[in-house]
C-alpha positions in Angstrom: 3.5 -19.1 20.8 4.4 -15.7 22.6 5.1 -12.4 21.6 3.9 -12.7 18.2 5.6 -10.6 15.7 2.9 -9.2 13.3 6.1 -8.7 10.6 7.1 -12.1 11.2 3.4 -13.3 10.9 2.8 -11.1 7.8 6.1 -12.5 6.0 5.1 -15.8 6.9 1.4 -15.8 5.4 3.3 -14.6 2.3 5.0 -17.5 1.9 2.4 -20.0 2.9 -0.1 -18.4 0.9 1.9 -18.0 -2.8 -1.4 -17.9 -4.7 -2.3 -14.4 -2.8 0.9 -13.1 -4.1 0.2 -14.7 -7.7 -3.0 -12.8 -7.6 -1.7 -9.6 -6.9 0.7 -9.5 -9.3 -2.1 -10.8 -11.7 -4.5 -7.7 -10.8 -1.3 -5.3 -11.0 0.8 -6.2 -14.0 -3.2 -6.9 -16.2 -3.8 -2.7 -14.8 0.1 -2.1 -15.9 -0.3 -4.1 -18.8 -3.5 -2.0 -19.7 -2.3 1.4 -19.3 0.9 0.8 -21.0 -1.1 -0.1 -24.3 -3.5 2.5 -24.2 -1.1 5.1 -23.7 0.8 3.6 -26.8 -2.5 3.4 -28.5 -3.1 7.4 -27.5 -0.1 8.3 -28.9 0.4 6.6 -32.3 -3.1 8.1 -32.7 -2.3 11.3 -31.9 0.9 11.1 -34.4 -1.9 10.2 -36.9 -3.5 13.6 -36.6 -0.7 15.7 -37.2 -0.2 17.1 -40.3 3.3 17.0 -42.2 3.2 18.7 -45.8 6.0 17.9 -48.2 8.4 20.7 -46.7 8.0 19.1 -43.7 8.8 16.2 -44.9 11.8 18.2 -46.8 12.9 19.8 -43.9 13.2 16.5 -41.5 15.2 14.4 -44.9 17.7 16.9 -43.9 18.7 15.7 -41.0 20.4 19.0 -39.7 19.1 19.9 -36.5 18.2 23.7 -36.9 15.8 22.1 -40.2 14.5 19.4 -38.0 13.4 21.9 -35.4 12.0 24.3 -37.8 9.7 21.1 -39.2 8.9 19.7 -35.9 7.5 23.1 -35.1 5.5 23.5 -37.9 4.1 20.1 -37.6 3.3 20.0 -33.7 1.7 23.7 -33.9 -2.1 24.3 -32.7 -2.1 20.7 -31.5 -1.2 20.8 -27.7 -5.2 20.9 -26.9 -5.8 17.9 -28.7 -3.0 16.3 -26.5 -4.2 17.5 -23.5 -7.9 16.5 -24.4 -6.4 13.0 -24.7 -4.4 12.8 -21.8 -7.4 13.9 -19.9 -9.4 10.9 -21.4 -6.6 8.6 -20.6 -5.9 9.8 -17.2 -9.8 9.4 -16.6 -10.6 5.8 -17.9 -7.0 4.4 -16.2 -8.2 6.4 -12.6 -12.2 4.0 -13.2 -10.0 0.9 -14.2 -7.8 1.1 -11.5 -10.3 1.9 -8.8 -12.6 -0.9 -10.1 -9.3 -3.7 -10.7 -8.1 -2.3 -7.3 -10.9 -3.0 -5.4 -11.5 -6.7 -6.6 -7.9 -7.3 -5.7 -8.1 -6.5 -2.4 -11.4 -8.2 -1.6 -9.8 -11.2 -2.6 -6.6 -10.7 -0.7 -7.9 -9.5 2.6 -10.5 -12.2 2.6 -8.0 -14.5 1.8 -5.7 -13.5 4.7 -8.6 -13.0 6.8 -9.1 -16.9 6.6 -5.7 -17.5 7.6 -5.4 -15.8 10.5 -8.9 -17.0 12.3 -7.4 -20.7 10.9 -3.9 -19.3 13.5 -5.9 -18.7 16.0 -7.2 -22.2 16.0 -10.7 -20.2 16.5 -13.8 -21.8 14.3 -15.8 -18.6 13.7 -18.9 -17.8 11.3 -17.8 -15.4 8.8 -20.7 -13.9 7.7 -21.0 -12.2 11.6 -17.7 -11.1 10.0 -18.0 -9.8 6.6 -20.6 -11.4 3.6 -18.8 -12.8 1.0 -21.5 -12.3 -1.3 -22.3 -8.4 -0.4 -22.0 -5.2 -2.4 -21.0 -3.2 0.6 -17.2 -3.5 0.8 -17.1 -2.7 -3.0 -19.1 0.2 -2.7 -16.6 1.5 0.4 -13.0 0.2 -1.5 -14.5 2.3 -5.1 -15.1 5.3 -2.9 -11.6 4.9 -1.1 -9.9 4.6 -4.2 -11.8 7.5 -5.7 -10.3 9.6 -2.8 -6.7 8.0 -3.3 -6.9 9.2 -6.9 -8.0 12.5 -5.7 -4.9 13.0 -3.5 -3.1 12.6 -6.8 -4.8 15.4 -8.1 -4.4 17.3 -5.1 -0.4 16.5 -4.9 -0.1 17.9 -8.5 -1.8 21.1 -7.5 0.0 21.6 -4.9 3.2 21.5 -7.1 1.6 23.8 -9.5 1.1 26.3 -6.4 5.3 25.7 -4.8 6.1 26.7 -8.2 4.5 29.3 -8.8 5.2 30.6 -5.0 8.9 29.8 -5.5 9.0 31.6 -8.9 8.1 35.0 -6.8 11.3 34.7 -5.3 12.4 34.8 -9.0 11.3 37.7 -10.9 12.3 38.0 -14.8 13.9 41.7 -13.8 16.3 39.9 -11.2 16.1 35.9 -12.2 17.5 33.8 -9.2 16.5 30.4 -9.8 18.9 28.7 -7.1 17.0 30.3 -4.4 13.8 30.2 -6.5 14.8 26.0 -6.4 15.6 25.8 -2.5 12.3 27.3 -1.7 10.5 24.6 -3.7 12.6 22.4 -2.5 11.0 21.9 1.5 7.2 22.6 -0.2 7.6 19.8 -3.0 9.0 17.2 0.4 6.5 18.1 2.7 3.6 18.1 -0.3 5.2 14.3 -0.7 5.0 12.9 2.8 1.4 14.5 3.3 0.1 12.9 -0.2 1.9 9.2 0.8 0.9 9.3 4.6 -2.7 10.2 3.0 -2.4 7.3 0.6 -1.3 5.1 3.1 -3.9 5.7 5.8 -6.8 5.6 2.2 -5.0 1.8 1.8 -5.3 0.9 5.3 -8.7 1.8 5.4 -9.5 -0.5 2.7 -9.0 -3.5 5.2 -11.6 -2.5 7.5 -14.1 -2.1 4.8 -13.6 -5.5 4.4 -12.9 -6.9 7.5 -15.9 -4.8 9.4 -18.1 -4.2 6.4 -17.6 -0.3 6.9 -18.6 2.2 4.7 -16.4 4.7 3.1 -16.1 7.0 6.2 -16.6 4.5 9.0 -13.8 2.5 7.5 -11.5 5.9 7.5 -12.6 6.1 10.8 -11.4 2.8 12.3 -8.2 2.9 10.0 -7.3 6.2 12.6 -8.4 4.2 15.5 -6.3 1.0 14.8 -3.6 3.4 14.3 -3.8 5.3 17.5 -3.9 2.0 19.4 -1.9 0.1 18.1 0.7 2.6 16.7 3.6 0.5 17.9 2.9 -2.6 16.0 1.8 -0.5 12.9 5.1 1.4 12.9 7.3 -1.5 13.2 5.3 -3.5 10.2 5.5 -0.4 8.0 9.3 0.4 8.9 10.1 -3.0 8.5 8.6 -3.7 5.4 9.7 -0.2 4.2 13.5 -1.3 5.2 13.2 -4.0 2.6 11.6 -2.7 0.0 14.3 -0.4 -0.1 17.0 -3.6 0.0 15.4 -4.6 -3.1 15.6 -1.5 -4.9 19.3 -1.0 -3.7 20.2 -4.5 -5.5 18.2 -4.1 -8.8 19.4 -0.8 -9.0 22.8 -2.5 -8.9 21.6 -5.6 -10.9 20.9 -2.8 -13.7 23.9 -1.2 -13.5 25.8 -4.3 -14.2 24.4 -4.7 -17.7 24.6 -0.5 -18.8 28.2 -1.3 -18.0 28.9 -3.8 -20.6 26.9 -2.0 -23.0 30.0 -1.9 -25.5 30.5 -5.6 -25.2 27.3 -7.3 -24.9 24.6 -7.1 -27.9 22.0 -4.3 -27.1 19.5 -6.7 -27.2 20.7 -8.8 -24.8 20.9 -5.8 -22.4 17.4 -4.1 -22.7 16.2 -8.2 -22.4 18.3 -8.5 -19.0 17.4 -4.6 -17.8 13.2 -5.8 -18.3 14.0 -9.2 -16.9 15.0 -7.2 -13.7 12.8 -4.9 -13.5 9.9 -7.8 -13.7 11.4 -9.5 -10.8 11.8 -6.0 -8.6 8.3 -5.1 -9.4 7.6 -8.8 -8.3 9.0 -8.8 -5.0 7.7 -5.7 -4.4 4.1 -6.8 -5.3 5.0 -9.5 -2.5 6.6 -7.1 0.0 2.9 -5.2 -0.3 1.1 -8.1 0.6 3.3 -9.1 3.7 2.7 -5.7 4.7 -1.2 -6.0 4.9 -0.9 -9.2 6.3 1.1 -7.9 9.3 -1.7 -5.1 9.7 -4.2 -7.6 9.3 -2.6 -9.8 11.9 -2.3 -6.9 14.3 -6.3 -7.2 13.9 -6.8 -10.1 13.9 -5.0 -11.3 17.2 -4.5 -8.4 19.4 -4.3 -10.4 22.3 -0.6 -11.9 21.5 0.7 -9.0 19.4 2.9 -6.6 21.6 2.5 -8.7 24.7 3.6 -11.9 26.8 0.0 -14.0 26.5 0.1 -17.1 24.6 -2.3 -19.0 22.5 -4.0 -22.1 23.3 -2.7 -24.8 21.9 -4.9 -27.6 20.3 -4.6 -30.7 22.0 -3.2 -33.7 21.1 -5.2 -36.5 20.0 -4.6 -39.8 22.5 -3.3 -37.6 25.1 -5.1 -36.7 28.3 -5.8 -32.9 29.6 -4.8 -31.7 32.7 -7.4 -31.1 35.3 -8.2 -27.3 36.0 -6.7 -27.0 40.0 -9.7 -27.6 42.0 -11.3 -23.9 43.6 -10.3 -23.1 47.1 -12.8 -21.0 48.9 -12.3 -19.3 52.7 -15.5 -19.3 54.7 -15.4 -15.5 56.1 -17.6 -16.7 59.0 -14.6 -18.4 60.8 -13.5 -16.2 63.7 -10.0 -16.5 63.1 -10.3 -15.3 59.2 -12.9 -12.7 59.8 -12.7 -9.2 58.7 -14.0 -7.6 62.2 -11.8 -7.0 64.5 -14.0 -7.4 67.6 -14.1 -10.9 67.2 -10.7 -11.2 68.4 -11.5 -10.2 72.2 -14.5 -12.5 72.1 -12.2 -15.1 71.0 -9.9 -14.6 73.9 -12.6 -14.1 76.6 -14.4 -17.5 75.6 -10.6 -19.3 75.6 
């Protein structure tokens, strides 16, 4: 086998290994799952602690808009803090759960793949020098990663906070301009979104050295920079290649959606928010798998840097029944001859004793 393709070889442990994919989607839809109900729990509860007298109630029988306003006012005064309060609660426990689900996903993933790759290499190799299976250690470095990853969320909203209120200088309330107020946010709001994403990336890539190395939370950031500064080739054609199809599949459920919307007017509306979910399900499937080719190709680059980006082979196992060819015997060259020695005076003494 030469020239191994680490996105070939990522792809291809995604198929052979459908249980990895099953448990990723398990870990991922049960967080999704999760936060969907408690933010529908949050808010029913918060509906439950806003008061409506009978004029409000009145004033929303009505129906007429400018009525309807006036009551949703009155009801939803004096109660942003308590929505805010609860966001802040909810925002909180779904950052712990995901860090915690998060990091038992990818344990089991990258351990997973791990196997498979030292099983392609046809090398038998103890894998507690590796990594223990039974440690705390790669937890403990995966929470702390995914404490930082939520932080750069936090950070990426700040940092919008601070474009807008930069590009709102440029629109004063004595002379509003809020085209050119929206072109300078523009660039900011783009270049605060490739800085949080690479920072996300290189926080996810990191996570497979914790594992892989038993690193802690530094020294795994650490070797994620080092794998990418020598081997930036291979790591750059597994992301864009894996980035290129991600965004195939978006480009045909997008259009899979569309197709529906369109026959709004002749299909039942249940039929069409049934067919919109079923699609979405299946995007957010392959994308699920898409993810875990993609750490398999940077766990391949790893794990076999010795074929990856070059012409070497790997051994292949022998066949039973059949017999190995000998090694060529050694040659050596006796550098006490005269006529292969290294110093030249040995040629006149050769001629003189001819």
């Amino acid at each position: 086998m030469s020239h191994v393709s680490p996105t070939l070889e990522g792809f291809r442990a995604a198929v052979r290994r459908p249980s990895l994919t099953f448990a990723e989607i398990a870990w991922r839809w049960s967080l999704g799952a999760t936060a969907w109900a408690l933010l529908l729990f949050s808010f029913f509860e918060y509906l439950n602690t806003l008061p409506v007298t009978n004029a409000d109630a009145a004033l929303l029988s009505t129906r007429q808009p400018a009525l309807v306003g006036r009551a949703l006012t009155h009801i939803l005064r004096g109660s942003l803090n308590r929505a805010v309060l609860a966001a802040l609660l909810g925002a909180l426990a779904l950052s712990f759960l995901w860090a915690v689900a998060a990091s038992f996903g990818r344990i089991a993933t990258v351990r997973a793949l791990l196997d498979y790759f030292a099983e392609r290499k046809d090398i038998v190799r103890d894998l507690s020098t590796t990594y223990d299976r039974a440690g705390t250690q790669p937890f403990r470095s995966l929470i702390g990663l995914n404490f930082l990853r939520v932080a750069t969320v936090l950070a990426a909203l700040l940092a919008f906070v601070g474009a807008a209120i930069l590009a709102s200088f440029a629109s004063p309330d004595a002379n509003p301009r809020p085209g050119v107020a929206f072109i300078l946010f523009l660039p900011l709001a783009v270049l605060i979104c490739l800085v949080w994403s690479a920072l996300s990336w290189l926080l996810s890539l990191a996570g497979i050295f914790s594992i892989r190395n038993g690193e802690d939370t530094l020294g795994a950031l650490s070797a994620a920079v080092t794998f990418c500064r020598e081997r930036t080739g291979s790591v750059f054609a597994v992301s864009i290649w894996t980035g290129l199809a991600h965004l195939v599949v978006f480009s045909v459920a997008t259009t899979a959606v569309s197709l529906p919307l369109s026959l709004i007017q002749i299909i039942p509306l249940r039929l069409v928010l049934a067919a919109i979910l079923l699609v979405t399900l299946a995007y957010f499937a392959v994308v699920d798998w898409l993810c875990l080719a993609r750490i398999a190709g940077y766990i391949c680059i790893a794990e076999m840097p010795e074929v990856v980006g070059s012409s070497a082979t790997l051994p292949a196992p022998p066949i039973s029944g059949q017999s190995q060819p000998r090694a060529p015997a050694e040659t050596t060259i006796d550098r006490d001859e005269p006529i292969l020695s290294d110093v030249p005076n040995n040629l006149p003494n050769l001629a003189l004793e001819t």
